[in-house]
FIVEX-825389 format. One line per 5 residues: number of its first residue (from 1); their letters; for each residue x, y, z of C-alpha. Coordinates in steps of 0.05 Angstrom, whole numbers, plus 5000, padded with zeros to 4 digits. Example, Ala and Ser with C-alpha at 12.3 -4.5 7.8 and 13.67 -1.06 7.14 Angstrom:
<recs>
1	as	5246:4910:5156 | 5273:4979:5143
</recs>
This chain:
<recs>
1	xxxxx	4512:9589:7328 | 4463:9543:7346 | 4396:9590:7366 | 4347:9596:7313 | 4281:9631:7307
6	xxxxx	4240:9555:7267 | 4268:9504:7315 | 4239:9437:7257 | 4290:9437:7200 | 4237:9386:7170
11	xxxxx	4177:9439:7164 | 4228:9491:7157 | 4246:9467:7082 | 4171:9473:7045 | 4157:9539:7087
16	xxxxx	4222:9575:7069 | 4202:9556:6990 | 4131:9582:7001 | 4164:9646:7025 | 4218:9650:6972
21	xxxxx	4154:9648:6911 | 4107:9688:6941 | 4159:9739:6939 | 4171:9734:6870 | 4114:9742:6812
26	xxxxx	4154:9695:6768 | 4161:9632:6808 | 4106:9576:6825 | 4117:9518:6871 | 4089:9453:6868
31	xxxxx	4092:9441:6951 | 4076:9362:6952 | 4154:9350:6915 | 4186:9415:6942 | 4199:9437:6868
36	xxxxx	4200:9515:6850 | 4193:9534:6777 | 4195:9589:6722 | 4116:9600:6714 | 4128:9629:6642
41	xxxxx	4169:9567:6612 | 4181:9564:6542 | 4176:9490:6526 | 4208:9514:6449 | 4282:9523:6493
46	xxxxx	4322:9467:6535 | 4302:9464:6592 | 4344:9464:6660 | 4340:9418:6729 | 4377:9427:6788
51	xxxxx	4371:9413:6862 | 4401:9373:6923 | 4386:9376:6993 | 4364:9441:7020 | 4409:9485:7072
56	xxxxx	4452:9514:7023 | 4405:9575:7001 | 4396:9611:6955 | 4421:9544:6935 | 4391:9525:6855
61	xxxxx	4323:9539:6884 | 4339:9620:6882 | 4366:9617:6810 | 4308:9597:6779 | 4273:9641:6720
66	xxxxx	4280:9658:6653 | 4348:9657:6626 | 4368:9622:6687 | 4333:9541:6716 | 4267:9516:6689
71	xxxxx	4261:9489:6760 | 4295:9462:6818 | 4273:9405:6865 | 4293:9406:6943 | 4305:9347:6987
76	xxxxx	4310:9352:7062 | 4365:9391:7099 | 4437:9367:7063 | 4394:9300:7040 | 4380:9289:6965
81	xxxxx	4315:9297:6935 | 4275:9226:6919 | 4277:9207:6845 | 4203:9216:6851 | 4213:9285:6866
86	xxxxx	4256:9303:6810 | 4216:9253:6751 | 4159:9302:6773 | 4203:9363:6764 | 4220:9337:6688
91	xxxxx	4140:9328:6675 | 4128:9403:6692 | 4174:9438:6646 | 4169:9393:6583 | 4215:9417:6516
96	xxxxx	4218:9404:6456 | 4283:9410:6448 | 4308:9367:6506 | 4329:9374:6585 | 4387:9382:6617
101	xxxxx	4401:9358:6689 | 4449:9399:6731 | 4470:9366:6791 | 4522:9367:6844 | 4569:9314:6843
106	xxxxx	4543:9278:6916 | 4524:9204:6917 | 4448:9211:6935 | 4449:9269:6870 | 4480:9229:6822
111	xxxxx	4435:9161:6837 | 4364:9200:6849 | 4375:9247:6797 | 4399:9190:6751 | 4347:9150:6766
116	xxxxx	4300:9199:6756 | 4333:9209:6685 | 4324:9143:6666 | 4254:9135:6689 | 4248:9203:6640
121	xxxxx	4281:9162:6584 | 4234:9100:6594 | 4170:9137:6587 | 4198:9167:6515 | 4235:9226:6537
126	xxxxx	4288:9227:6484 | 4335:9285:6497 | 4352:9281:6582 | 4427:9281:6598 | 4460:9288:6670
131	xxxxx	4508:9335:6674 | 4550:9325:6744 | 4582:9390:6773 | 4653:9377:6813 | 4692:9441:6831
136	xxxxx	4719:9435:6896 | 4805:9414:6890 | 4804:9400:6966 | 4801:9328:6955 | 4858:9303:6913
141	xxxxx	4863:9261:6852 | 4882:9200:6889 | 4825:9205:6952 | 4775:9219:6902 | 4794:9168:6850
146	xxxxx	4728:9131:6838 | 4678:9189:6863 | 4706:9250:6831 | 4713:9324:6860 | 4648:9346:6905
151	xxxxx	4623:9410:6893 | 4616:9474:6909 | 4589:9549:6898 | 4612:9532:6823 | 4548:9490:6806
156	xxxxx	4507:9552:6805 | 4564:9592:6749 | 4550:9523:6713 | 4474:9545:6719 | 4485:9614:6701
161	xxxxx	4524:9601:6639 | 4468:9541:6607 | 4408:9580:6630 | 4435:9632:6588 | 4443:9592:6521
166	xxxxx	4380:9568:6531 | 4348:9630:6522 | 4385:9643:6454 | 4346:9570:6435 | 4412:9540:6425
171	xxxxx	4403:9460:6412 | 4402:9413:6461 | 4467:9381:6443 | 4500:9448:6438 | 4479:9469:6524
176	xxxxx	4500:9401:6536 | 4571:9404:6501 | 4580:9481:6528 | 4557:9457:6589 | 4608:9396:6597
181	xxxxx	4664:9439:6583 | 4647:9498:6636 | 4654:9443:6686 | 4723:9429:6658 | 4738:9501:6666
186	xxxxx	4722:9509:6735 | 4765:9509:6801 | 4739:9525:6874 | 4766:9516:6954 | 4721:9537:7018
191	xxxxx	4750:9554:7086 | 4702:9566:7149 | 4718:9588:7216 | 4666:9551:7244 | 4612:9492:7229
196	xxxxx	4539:9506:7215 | 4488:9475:7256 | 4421:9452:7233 | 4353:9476:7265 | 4322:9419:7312
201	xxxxx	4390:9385:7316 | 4442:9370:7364 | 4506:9409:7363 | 4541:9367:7399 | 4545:9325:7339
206	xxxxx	4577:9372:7286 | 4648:9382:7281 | 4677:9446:7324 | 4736:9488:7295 | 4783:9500:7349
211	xxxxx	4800:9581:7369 | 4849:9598:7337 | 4843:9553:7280 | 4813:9556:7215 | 4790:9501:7164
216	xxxxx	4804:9499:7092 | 4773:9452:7042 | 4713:9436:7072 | 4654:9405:7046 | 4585:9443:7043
221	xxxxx	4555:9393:7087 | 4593:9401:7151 | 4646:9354:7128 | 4715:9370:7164 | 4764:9411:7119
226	xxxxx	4819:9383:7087 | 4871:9429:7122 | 4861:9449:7199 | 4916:9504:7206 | 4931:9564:7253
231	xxxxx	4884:9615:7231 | 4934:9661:7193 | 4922:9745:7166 | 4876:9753:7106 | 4931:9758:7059
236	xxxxx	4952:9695:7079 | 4899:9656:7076 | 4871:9683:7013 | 4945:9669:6977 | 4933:9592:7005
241	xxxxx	4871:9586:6977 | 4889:9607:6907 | 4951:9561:6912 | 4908:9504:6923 | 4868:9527:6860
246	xxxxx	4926:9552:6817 | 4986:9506:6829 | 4997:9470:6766 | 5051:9425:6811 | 5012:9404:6850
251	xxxxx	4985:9339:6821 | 4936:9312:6855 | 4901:9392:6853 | 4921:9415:6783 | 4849:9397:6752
256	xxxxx	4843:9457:6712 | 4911:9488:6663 | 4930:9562:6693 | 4980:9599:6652 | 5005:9652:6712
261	xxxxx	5058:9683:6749 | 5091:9748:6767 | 5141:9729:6709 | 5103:9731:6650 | 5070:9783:6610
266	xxxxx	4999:9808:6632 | 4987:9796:6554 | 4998:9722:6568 | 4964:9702:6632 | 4893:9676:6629
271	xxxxx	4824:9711:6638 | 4780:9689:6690 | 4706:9703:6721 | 4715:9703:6801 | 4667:9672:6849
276	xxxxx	4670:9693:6925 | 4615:9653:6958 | 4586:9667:7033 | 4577:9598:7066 | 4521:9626:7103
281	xxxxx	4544:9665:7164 | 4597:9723:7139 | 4584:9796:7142 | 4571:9831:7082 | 4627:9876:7103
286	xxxxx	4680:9824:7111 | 4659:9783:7042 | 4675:9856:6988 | 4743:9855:7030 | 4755:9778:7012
291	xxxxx	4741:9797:6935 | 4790:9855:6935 | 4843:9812:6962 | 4832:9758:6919 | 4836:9805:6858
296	xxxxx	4897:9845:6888 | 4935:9777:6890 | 4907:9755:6821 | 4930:9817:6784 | 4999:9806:6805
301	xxxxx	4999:9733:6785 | 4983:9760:6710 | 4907:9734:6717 | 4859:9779:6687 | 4789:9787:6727
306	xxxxx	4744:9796:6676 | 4687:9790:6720 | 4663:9788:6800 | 4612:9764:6838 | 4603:9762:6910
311	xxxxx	4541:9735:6951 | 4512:9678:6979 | 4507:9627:6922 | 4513:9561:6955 | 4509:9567:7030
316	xxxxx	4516:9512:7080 | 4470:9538:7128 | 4499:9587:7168 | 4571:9563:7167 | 4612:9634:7179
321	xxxxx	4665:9618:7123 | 4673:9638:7050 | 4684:9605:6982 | 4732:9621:6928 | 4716:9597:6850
326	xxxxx	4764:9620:6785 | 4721:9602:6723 | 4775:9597:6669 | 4750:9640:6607 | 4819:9619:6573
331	xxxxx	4820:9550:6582 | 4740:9543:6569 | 4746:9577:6504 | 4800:9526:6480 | 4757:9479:6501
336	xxxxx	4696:9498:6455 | 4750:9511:6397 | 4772:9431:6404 | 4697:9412:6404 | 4668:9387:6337
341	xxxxx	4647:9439:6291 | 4584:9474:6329 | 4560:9534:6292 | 4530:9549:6358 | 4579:9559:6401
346	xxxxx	4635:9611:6390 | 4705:9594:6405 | 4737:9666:6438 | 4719:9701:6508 | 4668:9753:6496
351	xxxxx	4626:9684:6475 | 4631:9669:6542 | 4624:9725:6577 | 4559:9750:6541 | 4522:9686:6570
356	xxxxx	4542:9703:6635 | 4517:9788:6626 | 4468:9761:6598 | 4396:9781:6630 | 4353:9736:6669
361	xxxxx	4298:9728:6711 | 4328:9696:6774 | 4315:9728:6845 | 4390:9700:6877 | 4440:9723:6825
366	xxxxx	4470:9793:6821 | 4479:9846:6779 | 4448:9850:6716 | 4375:9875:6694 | 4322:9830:6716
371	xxxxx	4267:9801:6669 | 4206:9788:6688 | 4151:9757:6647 | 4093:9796:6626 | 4029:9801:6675
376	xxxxx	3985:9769:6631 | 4012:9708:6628 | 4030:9706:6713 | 3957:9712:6721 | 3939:9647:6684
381	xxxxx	3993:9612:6730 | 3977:9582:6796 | 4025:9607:6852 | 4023:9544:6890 | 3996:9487:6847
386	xxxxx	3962:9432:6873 | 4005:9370:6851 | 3976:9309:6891 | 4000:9237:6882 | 3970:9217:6821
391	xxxxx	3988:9276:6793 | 4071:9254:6804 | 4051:9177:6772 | 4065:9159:6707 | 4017:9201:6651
396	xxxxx	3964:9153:6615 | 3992:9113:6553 | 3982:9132:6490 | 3967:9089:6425 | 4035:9099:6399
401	xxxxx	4063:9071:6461 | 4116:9011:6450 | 4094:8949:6478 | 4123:8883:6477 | 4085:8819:6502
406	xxxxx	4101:8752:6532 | 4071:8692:6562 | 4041:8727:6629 | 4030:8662:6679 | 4104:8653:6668
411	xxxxx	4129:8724:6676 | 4086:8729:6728 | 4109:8657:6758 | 4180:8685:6753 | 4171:8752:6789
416	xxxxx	4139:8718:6847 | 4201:8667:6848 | 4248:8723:6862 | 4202:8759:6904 | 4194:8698:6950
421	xxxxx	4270:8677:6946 | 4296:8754:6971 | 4244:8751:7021 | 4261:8685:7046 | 4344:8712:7042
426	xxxxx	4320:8774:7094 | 4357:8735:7156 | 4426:8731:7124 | 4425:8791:7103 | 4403:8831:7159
431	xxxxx	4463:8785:7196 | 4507:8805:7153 | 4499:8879:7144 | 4498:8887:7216 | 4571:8862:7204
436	xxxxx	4595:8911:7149 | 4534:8965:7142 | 4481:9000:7178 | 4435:8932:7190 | 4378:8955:7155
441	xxxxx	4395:8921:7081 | 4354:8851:7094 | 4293:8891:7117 | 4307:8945:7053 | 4302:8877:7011
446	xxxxx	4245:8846:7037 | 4203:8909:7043 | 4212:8910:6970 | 4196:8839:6954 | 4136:8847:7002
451	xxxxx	4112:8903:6950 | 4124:8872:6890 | 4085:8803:6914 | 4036:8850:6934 | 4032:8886:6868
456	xxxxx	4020:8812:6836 | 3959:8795:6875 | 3931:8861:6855 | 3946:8838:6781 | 4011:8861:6763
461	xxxxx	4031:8829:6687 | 3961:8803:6682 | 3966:8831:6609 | 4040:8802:6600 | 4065:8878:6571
466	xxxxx	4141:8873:6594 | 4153:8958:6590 | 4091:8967:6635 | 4114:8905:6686 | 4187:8941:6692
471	xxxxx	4166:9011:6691 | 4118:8982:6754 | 4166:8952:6786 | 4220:9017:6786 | 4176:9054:6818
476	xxxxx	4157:8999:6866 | 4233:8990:6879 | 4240:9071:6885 | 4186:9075:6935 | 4210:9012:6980
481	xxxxx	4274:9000:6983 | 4313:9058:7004 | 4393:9082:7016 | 4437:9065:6953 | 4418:8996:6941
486	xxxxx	4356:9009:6928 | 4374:9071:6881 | 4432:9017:6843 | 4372:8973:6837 | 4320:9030:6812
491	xxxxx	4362:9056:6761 | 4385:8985:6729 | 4313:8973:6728 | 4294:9034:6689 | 4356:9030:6636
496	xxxxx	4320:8965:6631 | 4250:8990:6612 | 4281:9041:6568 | 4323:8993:6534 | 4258:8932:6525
501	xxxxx	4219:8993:6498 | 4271:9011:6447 | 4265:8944:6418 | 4192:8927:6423 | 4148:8942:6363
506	xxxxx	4143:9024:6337 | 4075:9007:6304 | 4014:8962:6328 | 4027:8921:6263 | 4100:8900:6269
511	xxxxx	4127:8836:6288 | 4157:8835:6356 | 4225:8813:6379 | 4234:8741:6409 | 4244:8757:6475
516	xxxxx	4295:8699:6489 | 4362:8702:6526 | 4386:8737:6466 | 4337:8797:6475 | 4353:8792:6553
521	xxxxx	4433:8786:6540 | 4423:8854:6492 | 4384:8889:6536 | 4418:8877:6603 | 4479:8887:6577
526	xxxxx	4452:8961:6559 | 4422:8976:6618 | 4486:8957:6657 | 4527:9017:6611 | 4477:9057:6634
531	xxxxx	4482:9041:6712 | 4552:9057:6701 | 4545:9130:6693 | 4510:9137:6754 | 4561:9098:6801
536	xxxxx	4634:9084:6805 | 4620:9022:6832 | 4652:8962:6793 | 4678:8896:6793 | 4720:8882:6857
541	xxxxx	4691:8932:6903 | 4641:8901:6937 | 4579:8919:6931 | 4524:8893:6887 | 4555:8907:6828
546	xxxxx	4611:8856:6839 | 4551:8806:6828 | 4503:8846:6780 | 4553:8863:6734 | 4572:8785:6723
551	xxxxx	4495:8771:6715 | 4488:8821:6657 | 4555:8796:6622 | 4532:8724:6638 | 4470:8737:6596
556	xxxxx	4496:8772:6552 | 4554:8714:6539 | 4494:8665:6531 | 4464:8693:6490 | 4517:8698:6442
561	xxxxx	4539:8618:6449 | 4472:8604:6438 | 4468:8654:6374 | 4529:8613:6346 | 4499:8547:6372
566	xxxxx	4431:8557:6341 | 4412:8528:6404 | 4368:8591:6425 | 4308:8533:6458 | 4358:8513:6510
571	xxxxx	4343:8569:6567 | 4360:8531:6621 | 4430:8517:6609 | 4443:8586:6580 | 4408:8630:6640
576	xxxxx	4444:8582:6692 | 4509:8601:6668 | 4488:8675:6682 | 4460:8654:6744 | 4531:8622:6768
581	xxxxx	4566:8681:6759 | 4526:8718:6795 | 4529:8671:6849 | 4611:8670:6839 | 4610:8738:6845
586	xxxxx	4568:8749:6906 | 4596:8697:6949 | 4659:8720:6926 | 4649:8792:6966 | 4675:8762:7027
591	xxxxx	4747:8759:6997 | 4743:8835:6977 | 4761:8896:7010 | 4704:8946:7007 | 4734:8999:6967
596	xxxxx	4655:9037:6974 | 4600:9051:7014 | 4603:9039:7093 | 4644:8976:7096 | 4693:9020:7072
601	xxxxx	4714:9026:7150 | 4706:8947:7164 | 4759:8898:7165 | 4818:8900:7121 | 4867:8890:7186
606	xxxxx	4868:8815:7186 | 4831:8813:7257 | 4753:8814:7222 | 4720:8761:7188 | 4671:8796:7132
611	xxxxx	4611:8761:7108 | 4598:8772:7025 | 4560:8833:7012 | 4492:8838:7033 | 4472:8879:6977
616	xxxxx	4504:8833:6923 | 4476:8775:6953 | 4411:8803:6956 | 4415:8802:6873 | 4438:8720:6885
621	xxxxx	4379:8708:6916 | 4336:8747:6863 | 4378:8705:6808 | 4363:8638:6852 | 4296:8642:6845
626	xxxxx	4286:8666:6774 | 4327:8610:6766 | 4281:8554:6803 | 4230:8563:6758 | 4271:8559:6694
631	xxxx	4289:8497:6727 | 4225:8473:6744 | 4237:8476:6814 | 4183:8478:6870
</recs>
């Protein structure tokens, strides 16, 4: 179906939030970073993030209220949010306690949202952890090696479940832990008969189903389903479905144990919450038919439904298709038993299932007695609250703020260096990703050197104060350079400024670190174990990591000969060791088969040349002409 009443998916997204709080007394919306939130929140309980790309609502946005999100931030129809976005998200619902990201597990989520996080982390947030939601088994152990399972309608059960202990004030670490294992316990599959189409778009560019045919294991945002197969009766496809979820041999699907079977004793099969999920364009009528075939065929496997749900959870658009998810009660309660000893979590079922009765104030999810706040304190709350652009920036500094100084005509000499030398790279690279990308990476780079030279002639590291220069230049990098290079590069550079405030002085009066190529091997070295939790990008699959990774280590090894040396004066020969293995490792691109990213589909046939990796040698260039001046270079 490809008629709709709004024919501009791009307005569509801030008026369909407008709509969605004005017709609830407990939500407010701050419209300049399309974030809705819980106008009573408690900053004395964890608080809960979640978000993506809108088209799939109720999506998080719908699930957020007491005993449910804090907030949730919206991108753009099936397009992340900006980390700008969600780092203004985090600033509205402050705890004390400590926050909790919930995010699908999509490449644009994981680097905005992480680099959001980290941005959090830099500014002093202490308690922030990601926590990555992958539920769909469609894509096998072995095609989803380095990424991980997607997900699916399951992310908002993960939501359910934390939003719950938050409201009993569990700690931070304890909704984290609880939270990791729920997304152990969960298993989901989607089937459509039909692709969704987005307002203002083309159809001709979406996949079409065939008649007759039906899709299962399909993505939420139009991707093709893993099976295409004659559309077969209900019973059928419902039995296929749960196979795919159930199987335990089958092992590139078996993510989740499953004790089962018409064999064994109801005693002895597992308990489990089920999930039926409207993609977006089912019939009510059709979707309470799904869920009593799905529990018919459970019951005789042995499976115990403890609970149902049925609705539209996660939607992609108006996609008429359906989505199954078993939360294992079973398995998840082993987990929390093999967890450390928590006193706040309880090892058996009805732990479990409490948090999920449990009442709320969230408008999307059903069943259950809704809680509303009291009218008092709605009235002192803003329905849509003005949040301009300075309002998103980083807040003022403090006195306690960690600083840490240096020599500012030399950091500032340095900055400009690489600024200049990516600028000057912009041809090559441009040339080469028009090879192996999308042709827009030397422009990406040089946009963002433009901004950072233009950030020094407006006195950027006049005051040589290293946390303020490389919170600056995050958010210049955030706002300039776009796609996932610039995210890879955004994140690093806020791990970074969390990792030189960690070490700089906690009181006005205390000595500073030398910051040498010791302090710079330490805290680069950090920053890169950070990175790493935010991409599966390593060593050997070229991209930039194949040459930032070598940088970090090359520091970091430096350091440590020069620690044993004694020798810490000698700069020059230590950083240019760094700087060779970067270069080694971004020239060295050219001999690798992308494993990542677009190039993925370039090459690897013996009949195409590649050039190295724009992206990793847009971090030699940066290393070049940091370099030059250590050198003494013109």
């Amino acid at each position: 179906m490809d008629r709709h009443i709004f024919p501009d998916h791009a307005t569509l997204v801030n008026r369909s939030l407008k709509g969605l709080v004005a017709s609830h007394p407990n939500l407010a919306l701050i419209p300049a970073i399309r974030t809705v939130y819980n106008a009573a929140h408690d900053t004395d309980k964890v608080s809960l993030i979640c978000g993506g790309g809108a088209g799939h609502e109720p999506g998080s946005t719908g699930f957020v209220g007491r005993g449910f999100l804090s907030a949730s931030v919206s991108g753009d129809t099936f397009a992340s949010p900006s980390a700008k976005q969600v780092l203004g998200a985090i600033r509205k619902v402050p705890s004390n306690k400590g926050i909790v990201v919930i995010i699908t597990n999509y490449t644009g989520d994981n680097l905005h949202f992480g680099l959001a996080a980290q941005q959090a982390r830099a500014s002093g947030v202490e308690n922030i952890a990601i926590l990555p939601v992958g539920d769909d088994v469609s894509v096998g152990r072995t095609k989803g090696a380095l990424v991980g399972r997607r997900a699916l309608a399951g992310t908002i059960l993960v939501c359910k479940i934390l939003g719950a202990a938050s409201e009993l004030s569990l700690s931070f670490q304890s909704v984290l832990r609880l939270g990791q294992t729920v997304t152990s316990s969960i298993v989901s599959i989607a089937c459509t008969l039909g692709h969704c189409h987005v307002p203002g778009r083309d159809n001709a560019h979406y996949s079409v189903v065939q008649p007759g045919t039906i899709e299962i294991g399909l993505g939420l945002h139009n991707e093709p389903g893993a099976f295409v197969v004659e559309q077969p009766p209900p019973d059928k496809l419902v039995a296929r479905m749960l196979d795919l979820c159930l199987n335990q041999d089958d092992k590139e699907r078996a993510f989740v144990p499953f004790t089962y079977g018409e064999n064994i004793k109801p005693s002895s099969g597992d308990e489990v919450v089920l999930f039926v999920n409207n993609m977006g364009g089912m019939s009510v009528l059709e979707m309470y038919a799904v869920v009593d075939e799905t529990i018919s065929q459970l019951e005789k496997l042995n499976i115990r439904v403890r609970r149902s749900y049925c609705g539209s959870f996660m939607t992609s658009l108006n996609a008429p298709g359906f989505s199954i998810t078993l939360w294992n009660l079973t398995h998840n309660s082993r987990l929390v038993t093999a967890l450390e000893k928590e006193e706040e979590l309880k090892p058996d079922v009805s732990f479990l299932l409490s948090l999920v009765d449990a009442p709320h104030g969230a408008a999307a999810w059903p069943s259950s007695a809704l809680v509303r706040h009291d009218d008092d304190k709605r009235a002192r709350e803003e329905k849509f609250v003005k949040f301009e652009e300075e309002t998103i920036k980083e807040p003022p500094s403090t006195a306690s703020e960690r600083k840490i100084f240096v020599d500012p005509a030399h950091l500032r000499h340095i900055i400009r260096a690489a600024a200049l030398e990516v600028f000057a790279a912009e041809p090559d690279l441009t040339k080469w990703d028009t090879i192996v990308g999308d042709g827009d990476c030397g422009e990406t780079c040089a946009n963002g050197a433009k901004a950072v030279l233009k950030a020094l002639d407006e006195g950027l590291g006049n005051d040589g104060e290293l946390v303020s220069v490389l919170r600056e230049l995050t958010e210049i990098i955030d706002d300039t350079c776009g796609g996932t290079l610039g995210a890879i590069y955004s994140i690093f550079l806020a791990a970074l400024t969390a990792e030189v405030r960690a070490l700089a002085p906690s009181t006005p009066n205390a000595p500073p670190p030398p910051v040498d190529i010791a302090f710079w091997g330490l805290t680069a070295s950090r920053a890169i174990e950070t990175l790493k939790l935010s991409t599966k990008a390593r060593v050997g699959h070229r991209t930039v990591m194949d040459a930032l990774i070598p940088f970090a280590e090359g520091l970091a090894k430096a350091a440590e000969d020069s620690s044993t040396k004694g020798d810490v004066a000698d700069e020059k020969a230590a950083f240019a060791k760094a700087e060779e293995a970067c270069r080694v490792g971004g020239e060295g691109t050219a001999s690798l088969k992308a494993k990542l990213g677009r190039a993925t589909y370039v090459g690897g046939d013996g009949d195409v040349v590649l050039p190295p990796d724009p992206g990793a040698m847009s971090l030699v260039a940066l290393a070049r002409g940091m370099g030059k001046v250590l050198r003494g270079e013109k």
